[in-house]
PDB file of N, CA, C, O and CB in Angstrom:
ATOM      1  N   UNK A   1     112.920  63.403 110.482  1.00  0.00           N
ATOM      2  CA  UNK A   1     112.121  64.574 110.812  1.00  0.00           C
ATOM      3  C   UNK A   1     111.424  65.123 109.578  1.00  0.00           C
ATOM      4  O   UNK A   1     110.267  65.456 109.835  1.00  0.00           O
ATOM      5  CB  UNK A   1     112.992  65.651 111.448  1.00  0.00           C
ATOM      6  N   UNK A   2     111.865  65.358 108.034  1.00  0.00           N
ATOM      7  CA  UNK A   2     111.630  65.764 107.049  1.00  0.00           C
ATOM      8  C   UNK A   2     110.280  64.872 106.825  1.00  0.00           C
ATOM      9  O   UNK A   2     109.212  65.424 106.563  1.00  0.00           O
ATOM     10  CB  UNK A   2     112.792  65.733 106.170  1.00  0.00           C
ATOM     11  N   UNK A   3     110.379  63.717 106.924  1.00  0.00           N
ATOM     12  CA  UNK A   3     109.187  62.716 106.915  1.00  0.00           C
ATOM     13  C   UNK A   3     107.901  62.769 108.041  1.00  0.00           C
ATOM     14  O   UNK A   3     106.851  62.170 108.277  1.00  0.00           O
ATOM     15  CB  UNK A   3     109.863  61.330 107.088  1.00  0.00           C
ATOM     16  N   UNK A   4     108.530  63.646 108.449  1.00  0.00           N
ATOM     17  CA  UNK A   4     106.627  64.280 109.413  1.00  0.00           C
ATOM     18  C   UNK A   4     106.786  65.437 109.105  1.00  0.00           C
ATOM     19  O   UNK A   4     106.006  65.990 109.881  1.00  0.00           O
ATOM     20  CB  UNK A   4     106.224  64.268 111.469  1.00  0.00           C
ATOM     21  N   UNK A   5     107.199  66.139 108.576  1.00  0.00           N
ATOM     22  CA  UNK A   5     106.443  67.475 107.664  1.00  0.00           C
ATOM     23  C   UNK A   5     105.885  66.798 106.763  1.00  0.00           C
ATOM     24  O   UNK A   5     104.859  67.346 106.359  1.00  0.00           O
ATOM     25  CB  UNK A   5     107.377  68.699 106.899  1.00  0.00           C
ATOM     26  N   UNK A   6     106.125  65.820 106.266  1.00  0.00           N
ATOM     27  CA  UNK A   6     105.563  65.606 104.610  1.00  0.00           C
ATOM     28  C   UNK A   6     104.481  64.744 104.655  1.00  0.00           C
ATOM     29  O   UNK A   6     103.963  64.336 103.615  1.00  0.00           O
ATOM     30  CB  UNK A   6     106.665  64.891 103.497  1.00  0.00           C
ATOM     31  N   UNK A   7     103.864  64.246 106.370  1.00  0.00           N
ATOM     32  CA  UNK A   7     103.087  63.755 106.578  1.00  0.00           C
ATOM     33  C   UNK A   7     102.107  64.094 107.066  1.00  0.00           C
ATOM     34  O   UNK A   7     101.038  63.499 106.926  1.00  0.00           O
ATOM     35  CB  UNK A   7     103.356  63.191 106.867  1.00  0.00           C
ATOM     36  N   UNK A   8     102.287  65.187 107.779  1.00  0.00           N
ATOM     37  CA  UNK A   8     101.624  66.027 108.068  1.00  0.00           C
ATOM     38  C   UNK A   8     100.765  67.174 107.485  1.00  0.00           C
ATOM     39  O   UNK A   8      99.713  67.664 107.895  1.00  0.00           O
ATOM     40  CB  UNK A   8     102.190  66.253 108.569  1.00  0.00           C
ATOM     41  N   UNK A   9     102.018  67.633 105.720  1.00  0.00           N
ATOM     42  CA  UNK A   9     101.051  68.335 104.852  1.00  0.00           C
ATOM     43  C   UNK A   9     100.377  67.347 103.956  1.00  0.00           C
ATOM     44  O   UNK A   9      99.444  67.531 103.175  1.00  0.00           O
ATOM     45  CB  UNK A   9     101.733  69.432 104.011  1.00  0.00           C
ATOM     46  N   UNK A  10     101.051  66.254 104.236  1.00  0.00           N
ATOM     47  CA  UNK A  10      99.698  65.320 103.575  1.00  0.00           C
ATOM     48  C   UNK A  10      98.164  65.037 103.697  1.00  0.00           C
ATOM     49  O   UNK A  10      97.286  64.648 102.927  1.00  0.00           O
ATOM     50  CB  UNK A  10      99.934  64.256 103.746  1.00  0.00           C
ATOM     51  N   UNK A  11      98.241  65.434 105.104  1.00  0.00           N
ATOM     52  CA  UNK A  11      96.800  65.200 106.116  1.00  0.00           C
ATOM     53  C   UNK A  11      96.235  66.737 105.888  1.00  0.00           C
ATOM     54  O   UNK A  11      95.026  66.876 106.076  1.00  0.00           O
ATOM     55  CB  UNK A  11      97.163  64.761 108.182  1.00  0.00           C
ATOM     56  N   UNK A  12      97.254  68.303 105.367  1.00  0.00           N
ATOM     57  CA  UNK A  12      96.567  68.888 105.496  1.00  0.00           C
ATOM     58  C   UNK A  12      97.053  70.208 106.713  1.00  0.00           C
ATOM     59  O   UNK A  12      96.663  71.373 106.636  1.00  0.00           O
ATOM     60  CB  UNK A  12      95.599  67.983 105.606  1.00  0.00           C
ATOM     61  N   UNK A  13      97.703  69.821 107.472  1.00  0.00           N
ATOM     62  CA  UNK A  13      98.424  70.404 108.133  1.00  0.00           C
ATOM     63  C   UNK A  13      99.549  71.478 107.611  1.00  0.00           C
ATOM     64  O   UNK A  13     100.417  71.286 106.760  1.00  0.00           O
ATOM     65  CB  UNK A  13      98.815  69.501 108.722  1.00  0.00           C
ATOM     66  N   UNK A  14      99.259  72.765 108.435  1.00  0.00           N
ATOM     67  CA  UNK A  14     100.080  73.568 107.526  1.00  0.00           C
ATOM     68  C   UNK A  14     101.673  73.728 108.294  1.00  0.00           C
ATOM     69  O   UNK A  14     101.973  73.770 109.487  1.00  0.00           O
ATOM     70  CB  UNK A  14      99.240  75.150 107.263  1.00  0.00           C
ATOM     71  N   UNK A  15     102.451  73.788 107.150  1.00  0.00           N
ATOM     72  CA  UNK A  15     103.687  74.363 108.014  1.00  0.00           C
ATOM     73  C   UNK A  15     104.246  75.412 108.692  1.00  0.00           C
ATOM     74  O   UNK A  15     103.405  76.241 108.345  1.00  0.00           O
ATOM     75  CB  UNK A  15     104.387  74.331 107.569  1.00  0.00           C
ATOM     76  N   UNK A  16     104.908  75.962 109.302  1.00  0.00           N
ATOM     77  CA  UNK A  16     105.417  77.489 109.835  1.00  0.00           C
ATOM     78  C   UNK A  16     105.563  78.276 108.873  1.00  0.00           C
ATOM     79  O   UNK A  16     104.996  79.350 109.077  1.00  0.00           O
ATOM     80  CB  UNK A  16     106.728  77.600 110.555  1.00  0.00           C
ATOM     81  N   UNK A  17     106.261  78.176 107.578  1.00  0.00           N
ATOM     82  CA  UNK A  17     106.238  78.710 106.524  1.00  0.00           C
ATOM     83  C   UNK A  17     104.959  79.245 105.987  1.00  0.00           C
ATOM     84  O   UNK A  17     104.606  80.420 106.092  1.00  0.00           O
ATOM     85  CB  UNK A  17     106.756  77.945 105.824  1.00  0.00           C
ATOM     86  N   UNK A  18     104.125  78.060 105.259  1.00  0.00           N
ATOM     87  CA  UNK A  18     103.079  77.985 104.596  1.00  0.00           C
ATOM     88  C   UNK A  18     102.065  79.213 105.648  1.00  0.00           C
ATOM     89  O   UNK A  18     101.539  80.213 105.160  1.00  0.00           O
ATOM     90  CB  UNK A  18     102.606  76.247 104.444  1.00  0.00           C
ATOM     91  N   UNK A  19     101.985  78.846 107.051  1.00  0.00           N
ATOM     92  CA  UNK A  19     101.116  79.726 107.521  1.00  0.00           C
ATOM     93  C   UNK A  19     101.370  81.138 107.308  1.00  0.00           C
ATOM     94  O   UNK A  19     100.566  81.996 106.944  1.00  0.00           O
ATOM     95  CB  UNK A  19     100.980  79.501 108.749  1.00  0.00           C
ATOM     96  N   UNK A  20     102.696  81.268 107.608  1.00  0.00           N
ATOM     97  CA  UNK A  20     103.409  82.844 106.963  1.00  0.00           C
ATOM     98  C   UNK A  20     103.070  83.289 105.845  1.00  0.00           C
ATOM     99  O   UNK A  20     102.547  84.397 105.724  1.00  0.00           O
ATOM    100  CB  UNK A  20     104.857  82.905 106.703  1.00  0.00           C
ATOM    101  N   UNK A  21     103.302  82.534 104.900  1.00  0.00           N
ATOM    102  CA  UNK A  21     103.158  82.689 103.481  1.00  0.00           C
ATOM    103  C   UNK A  21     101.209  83.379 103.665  1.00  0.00           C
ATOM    104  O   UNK A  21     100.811  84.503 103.973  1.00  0.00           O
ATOM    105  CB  UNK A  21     103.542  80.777 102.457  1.00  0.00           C
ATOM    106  N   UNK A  22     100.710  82.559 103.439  1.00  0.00           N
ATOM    107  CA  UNK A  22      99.147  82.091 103.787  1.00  0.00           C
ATOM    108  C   UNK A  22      98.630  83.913 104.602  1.00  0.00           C
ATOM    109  O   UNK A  22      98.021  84.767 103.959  1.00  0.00           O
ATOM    110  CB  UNK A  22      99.129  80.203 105.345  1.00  0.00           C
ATOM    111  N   UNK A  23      98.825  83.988 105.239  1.00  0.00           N
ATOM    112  CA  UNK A  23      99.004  85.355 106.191  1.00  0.00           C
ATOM    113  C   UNK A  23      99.541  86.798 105.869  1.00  0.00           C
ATOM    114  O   UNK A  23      99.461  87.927 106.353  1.00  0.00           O
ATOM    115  CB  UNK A  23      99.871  85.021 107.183  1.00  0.00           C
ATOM    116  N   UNK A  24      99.952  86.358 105.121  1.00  0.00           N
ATOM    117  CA  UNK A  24     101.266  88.195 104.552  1.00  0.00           C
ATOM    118  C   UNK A  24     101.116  87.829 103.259  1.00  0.00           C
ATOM    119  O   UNK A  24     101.135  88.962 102.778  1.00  0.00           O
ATOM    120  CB  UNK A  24     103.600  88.397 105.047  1.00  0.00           C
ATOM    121  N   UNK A  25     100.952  86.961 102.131  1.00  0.00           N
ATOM    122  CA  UNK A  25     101.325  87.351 101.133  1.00  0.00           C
ATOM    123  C   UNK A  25     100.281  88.016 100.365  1.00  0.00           C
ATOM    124  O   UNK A  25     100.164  87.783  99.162  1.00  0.00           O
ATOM    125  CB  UNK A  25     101.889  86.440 100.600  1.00  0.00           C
ATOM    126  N   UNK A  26      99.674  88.659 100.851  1.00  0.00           N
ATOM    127  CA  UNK A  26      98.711  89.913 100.277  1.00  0.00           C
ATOM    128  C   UNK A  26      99.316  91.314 101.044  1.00  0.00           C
ATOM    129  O   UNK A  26      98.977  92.310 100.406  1.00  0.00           O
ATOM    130  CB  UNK A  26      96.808  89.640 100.766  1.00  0.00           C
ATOM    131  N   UNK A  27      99.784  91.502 101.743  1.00  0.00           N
ATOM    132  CA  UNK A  27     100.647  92.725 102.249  1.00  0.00           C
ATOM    133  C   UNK A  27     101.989  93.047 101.260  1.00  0.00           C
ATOM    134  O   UNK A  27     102.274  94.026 100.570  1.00  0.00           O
ATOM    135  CB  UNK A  27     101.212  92.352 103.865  1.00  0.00           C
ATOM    136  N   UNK A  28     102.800  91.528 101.567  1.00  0.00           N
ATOM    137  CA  UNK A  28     104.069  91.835 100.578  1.00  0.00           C
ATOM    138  C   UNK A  28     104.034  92.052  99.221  1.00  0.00           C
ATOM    139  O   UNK A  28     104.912  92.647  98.596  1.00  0.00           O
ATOM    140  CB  UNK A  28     104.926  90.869 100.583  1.00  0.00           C
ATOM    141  N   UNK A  29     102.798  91.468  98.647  1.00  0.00           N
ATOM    142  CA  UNK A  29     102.723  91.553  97.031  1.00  0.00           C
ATOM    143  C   UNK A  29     101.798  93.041  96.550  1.00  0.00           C
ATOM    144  O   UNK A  29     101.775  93.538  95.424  1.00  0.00           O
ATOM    145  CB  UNK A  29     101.803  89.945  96.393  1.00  0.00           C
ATOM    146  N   UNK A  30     101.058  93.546  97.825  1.00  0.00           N
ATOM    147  CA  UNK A  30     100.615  95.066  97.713  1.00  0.00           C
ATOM    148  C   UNK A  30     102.024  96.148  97.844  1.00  0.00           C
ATOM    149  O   UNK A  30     102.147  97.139  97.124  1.00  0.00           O
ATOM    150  CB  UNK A  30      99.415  95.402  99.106  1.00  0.00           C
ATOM    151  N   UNK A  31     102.764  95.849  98.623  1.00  0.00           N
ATOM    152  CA  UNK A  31     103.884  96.595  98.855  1.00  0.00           C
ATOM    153  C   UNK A  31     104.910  96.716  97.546  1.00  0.00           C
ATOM    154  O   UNK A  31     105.387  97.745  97.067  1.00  0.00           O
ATOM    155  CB  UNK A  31     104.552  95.961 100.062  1.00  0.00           C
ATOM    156  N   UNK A  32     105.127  95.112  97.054  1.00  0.00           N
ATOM    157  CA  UNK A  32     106.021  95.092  95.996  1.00  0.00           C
ATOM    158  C   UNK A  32     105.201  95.447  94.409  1.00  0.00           C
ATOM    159  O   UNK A  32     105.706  95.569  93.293  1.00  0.00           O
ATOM    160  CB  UNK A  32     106.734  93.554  96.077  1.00  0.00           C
ATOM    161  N   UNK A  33     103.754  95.548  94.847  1.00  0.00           N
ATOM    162  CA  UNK A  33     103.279  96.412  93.385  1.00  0.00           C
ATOM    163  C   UNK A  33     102.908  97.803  93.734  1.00  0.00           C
ATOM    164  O   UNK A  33     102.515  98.400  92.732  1.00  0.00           O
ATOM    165  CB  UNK A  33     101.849  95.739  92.565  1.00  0.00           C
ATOM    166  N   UNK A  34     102.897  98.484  94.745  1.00  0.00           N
ATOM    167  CA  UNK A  34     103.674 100.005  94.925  1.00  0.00           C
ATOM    168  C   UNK A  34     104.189 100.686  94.384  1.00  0.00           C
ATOM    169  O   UNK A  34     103.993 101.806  93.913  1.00  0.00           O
ATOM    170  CB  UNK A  34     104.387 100.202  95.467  1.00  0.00           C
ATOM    171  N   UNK A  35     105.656  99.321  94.466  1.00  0.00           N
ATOM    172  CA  UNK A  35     106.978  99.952  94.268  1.00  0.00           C
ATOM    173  C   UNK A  35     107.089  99.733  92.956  1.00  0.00           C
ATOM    174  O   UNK A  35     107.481 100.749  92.380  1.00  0.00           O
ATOM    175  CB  UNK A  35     108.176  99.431  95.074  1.00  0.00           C
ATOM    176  N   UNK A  36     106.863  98.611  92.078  1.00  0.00           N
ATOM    177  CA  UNK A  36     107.143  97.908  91.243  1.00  0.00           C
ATOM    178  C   UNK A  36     106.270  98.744  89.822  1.00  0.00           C
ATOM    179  O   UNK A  36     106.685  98.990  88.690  1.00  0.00           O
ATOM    180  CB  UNK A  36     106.784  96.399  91.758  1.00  0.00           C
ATOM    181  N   UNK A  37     104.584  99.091  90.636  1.00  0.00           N
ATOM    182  CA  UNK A  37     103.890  99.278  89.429  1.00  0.00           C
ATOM    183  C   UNK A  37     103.604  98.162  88.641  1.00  0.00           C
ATOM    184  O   UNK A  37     102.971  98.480  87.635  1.00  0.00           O
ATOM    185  CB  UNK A  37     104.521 100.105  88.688  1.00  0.00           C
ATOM    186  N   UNK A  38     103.779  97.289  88.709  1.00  0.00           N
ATOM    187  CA  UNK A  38     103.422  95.928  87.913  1.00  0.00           C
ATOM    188  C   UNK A  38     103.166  94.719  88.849  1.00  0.00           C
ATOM    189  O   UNK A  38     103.829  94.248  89.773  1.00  0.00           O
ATOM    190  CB  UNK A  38     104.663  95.494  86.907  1.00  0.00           C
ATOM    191  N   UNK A  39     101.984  94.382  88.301  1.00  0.00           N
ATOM    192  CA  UNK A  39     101.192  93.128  88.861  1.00  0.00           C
ATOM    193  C   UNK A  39     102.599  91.559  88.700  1.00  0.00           C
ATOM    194  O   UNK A  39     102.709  90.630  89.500  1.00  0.00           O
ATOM    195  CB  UNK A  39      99.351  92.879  87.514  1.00  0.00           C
ATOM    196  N   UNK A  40     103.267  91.740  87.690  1.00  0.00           N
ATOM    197  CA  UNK A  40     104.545  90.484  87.373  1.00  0.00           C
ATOM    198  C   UNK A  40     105.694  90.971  88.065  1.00  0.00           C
ATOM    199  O   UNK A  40     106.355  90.114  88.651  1.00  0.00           O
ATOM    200  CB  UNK A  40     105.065  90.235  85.616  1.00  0.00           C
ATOM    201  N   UNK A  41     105.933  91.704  88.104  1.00  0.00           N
ATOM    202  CA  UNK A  41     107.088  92.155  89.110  1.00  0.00           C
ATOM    203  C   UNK A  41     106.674  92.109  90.636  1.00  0.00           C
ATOM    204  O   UNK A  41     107.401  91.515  91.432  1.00  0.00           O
ATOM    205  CB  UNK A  41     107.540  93.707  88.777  1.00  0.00           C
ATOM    206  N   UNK A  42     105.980  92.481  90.884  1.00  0.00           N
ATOM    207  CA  UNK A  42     105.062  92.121  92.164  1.00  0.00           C
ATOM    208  C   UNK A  42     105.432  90.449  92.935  1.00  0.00           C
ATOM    209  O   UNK A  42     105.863  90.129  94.043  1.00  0.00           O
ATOM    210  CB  UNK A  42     103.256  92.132  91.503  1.00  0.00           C
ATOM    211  N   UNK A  43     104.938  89.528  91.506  1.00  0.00           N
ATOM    212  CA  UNK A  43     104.610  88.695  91.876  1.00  0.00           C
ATOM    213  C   UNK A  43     106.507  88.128  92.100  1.00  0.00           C
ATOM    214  O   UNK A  43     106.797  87.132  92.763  1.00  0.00           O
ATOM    215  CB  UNK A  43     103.384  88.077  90.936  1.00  0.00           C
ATOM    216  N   UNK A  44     107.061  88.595  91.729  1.00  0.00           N
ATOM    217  CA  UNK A  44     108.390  88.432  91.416  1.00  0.00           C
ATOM    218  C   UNK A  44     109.175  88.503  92.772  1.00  0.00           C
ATOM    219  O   UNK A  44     110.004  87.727  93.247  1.00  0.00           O
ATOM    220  CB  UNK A  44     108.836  89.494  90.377  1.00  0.00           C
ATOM    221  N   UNK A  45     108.728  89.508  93.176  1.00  0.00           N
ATOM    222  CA  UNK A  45     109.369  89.743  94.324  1.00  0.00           C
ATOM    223  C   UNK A  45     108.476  89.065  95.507  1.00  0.00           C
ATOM    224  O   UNK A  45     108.990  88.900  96.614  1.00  0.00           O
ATOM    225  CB  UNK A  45     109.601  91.283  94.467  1.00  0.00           C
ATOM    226  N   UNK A  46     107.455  88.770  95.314  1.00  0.00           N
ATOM    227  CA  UNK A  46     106.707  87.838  96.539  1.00  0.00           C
ATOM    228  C   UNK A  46     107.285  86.495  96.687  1.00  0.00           C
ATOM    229  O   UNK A  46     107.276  85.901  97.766  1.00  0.00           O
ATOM    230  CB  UNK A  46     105.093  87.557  96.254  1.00  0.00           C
ATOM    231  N   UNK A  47     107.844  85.959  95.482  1.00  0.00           N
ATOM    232  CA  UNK A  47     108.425  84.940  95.191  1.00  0.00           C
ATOM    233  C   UNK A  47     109.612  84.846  95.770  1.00  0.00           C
ATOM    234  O   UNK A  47     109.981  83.837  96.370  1.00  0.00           O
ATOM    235  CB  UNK A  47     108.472  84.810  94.040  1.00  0.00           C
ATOM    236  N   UNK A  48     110.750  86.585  95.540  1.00  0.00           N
ATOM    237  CA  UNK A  48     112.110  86.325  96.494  1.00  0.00           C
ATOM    238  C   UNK A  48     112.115  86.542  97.405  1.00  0.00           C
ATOM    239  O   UNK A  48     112.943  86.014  98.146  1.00  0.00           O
ATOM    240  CB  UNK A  48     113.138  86.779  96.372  1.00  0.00           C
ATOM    241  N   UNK A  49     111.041  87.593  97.953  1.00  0.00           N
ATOM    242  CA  UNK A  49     111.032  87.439  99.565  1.00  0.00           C
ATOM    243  C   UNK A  49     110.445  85.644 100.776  1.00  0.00           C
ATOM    244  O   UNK A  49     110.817  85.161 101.845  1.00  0.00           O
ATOM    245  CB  UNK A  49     109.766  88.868  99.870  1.00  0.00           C
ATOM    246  N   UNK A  50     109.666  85.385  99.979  1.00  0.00           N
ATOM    247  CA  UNK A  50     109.326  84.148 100.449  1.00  0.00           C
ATOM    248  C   UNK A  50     110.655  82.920 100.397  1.00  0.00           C
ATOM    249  O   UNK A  50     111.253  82.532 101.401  1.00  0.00           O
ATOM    250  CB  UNK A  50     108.040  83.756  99.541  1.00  0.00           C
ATOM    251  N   UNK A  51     110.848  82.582  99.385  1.00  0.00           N
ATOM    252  CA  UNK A  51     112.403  81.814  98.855  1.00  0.00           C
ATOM    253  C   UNK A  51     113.770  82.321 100.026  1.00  0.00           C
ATOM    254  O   UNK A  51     114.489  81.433 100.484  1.00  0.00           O
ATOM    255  CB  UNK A  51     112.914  82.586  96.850  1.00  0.00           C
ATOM    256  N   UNK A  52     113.998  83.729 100.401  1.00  0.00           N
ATOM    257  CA  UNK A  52     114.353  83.946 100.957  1.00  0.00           C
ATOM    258  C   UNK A  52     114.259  83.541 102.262  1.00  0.00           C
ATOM    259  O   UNK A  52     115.161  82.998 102.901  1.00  0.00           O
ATOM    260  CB  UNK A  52     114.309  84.588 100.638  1.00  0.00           C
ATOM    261  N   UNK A  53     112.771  83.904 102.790  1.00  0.00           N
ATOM    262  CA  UNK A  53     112.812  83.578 104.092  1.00  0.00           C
ATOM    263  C   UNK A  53     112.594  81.702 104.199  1.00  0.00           C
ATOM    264  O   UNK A  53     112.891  81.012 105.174  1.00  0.00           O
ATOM    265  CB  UNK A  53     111.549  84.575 104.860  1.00  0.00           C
ATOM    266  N   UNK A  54     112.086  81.292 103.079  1.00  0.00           N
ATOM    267  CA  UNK A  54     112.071  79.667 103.407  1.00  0.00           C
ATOM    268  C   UNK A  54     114.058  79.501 103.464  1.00  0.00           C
ATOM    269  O   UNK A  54     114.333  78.668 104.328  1.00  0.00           O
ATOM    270  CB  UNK A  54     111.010  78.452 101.680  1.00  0.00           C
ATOM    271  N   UNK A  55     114.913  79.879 103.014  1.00  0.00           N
ATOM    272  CA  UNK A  55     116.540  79.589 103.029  1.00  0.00           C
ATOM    273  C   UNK A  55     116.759  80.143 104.502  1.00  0.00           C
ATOM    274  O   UNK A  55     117.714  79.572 105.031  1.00  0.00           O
ATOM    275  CB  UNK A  55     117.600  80.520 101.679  1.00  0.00           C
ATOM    276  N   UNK A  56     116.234  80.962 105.210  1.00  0.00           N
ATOM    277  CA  UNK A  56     116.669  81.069 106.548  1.00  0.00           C
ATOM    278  C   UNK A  56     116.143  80.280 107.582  1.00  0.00           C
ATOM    279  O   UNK A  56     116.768  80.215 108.640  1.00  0.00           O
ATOM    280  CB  UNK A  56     116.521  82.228 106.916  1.00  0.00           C
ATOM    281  N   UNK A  57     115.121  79.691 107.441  1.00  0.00           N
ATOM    282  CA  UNK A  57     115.055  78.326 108.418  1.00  0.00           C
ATOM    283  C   UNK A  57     113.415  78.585 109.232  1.00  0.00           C
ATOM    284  O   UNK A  57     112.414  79.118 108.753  1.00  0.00           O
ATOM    285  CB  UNK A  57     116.698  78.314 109.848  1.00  0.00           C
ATOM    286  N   UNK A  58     113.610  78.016 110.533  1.00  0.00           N
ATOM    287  CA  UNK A  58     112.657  78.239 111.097  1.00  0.00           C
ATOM    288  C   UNK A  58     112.525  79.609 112.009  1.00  0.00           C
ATOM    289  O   UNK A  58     111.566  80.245 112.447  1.00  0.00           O
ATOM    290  CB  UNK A  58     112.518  77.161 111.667  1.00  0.00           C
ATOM    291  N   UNK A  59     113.983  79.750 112.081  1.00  0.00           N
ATOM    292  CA  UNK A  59     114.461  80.667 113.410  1.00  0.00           C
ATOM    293  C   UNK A  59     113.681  82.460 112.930  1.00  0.00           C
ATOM    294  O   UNK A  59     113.604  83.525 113.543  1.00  0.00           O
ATOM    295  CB  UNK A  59     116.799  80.689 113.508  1.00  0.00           C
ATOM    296  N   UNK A  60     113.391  82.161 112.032  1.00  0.00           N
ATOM    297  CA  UNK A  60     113.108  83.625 111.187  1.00  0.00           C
ATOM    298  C   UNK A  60     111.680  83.872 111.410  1.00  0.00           C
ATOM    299  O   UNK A  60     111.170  84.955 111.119  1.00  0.00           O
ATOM    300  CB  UNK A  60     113.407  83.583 109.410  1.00  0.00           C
ATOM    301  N   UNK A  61     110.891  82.705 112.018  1.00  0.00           N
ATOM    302  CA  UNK A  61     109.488  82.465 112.369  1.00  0.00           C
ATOM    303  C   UNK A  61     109.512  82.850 113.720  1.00  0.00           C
ATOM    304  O   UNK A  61     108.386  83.266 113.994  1.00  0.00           O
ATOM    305  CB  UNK A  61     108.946  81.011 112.150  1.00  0.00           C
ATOM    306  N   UNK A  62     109.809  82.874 114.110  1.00  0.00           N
ATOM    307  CA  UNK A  62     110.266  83.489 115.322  1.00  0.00           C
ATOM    308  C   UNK A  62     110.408  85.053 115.881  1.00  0.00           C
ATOM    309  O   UNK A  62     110.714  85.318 117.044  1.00  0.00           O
ATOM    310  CB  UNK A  62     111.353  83.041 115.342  1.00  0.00           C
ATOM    311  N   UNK A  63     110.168  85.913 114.981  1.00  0.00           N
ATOM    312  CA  UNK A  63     110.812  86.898 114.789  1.00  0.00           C
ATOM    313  C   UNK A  63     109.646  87.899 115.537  1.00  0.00           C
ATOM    314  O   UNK A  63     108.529  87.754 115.039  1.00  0.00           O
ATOM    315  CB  UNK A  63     111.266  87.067 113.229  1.00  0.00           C
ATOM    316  N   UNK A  64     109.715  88.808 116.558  1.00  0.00           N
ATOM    317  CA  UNK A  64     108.878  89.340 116.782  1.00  0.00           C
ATOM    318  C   UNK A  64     107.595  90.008 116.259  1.00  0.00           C
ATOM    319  O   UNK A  64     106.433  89.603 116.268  1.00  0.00           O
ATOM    320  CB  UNK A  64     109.347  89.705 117.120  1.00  0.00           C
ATOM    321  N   UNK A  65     108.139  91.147 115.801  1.00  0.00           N
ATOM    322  CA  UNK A  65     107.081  91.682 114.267  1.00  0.00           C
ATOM    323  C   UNK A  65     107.322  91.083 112.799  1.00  0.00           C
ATOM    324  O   UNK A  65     107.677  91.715 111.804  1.00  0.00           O
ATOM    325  CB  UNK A  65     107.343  93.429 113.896  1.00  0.00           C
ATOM    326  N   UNK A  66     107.113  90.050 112.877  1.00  0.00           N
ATOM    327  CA  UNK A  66     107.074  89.058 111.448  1.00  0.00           C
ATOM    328  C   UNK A  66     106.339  90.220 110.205  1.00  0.00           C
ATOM    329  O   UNK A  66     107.071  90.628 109.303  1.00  0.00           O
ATOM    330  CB  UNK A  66     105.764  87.283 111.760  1.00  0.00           C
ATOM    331  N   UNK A  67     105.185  90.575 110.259  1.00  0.00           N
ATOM    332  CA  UNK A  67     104.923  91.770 109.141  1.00  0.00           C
ATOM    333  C   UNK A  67     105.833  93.076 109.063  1.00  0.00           C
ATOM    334  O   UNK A  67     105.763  93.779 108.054  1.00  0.00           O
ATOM    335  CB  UNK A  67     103.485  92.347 109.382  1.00  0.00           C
ATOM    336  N   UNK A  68     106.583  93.372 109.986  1.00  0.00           N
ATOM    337  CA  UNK A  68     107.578  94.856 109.915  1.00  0.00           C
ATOM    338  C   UNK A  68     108.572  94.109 109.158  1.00  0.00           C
ATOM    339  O   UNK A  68     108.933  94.513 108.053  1.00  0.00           O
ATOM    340  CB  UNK A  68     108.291  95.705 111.577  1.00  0.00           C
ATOM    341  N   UNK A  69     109.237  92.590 109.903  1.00  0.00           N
ATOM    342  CA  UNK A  69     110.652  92.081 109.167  1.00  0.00           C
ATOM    343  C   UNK A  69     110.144  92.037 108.058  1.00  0.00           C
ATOM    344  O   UNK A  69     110.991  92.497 107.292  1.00  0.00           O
ATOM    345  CB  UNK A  69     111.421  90.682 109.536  1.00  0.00           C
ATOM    346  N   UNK A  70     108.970  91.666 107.322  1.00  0.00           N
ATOM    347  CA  UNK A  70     108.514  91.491 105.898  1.00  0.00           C
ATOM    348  C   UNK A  70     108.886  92.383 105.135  1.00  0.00           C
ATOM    349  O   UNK A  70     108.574  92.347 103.944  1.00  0.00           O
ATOM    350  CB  UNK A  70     107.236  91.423 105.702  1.00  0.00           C
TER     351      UNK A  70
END
């Protein structure tokens, strides 16, 4: 199965993730430089929220209000 994701972003095709990512990560990295005040800390935390949600799977794609769970 791992071998048609990797064939698929080969062709170009995005993943469940990647589209997430792709979609919100200008919300989460406005939110976390808010809070943060810094453009590197920002980016810091766009990094653990994403890492995060790639360690919970697919099931997290799923999630009704995907920008509120953000």
């Amino acid at each position: 199965m791992q071998g048609a994701a990797v064939s698929q972003a080969a062709f170009g095709e995005r993943t469940g993730l990647e589209r997430v990512f792709l979609e919100h990560q200008g919300r989460v990295f406005r939110a976390a430089f808010r809070i943060t005040g810094n453009a590197q800390d920002a980016e810091d935390v766009l990094q653990t929220v994403f890492l995060r949600l790639a360690r919970q799977g697919d099931g997290v794609l799923a999630v009704a209000k995907l920008p509120s769970y953000l």
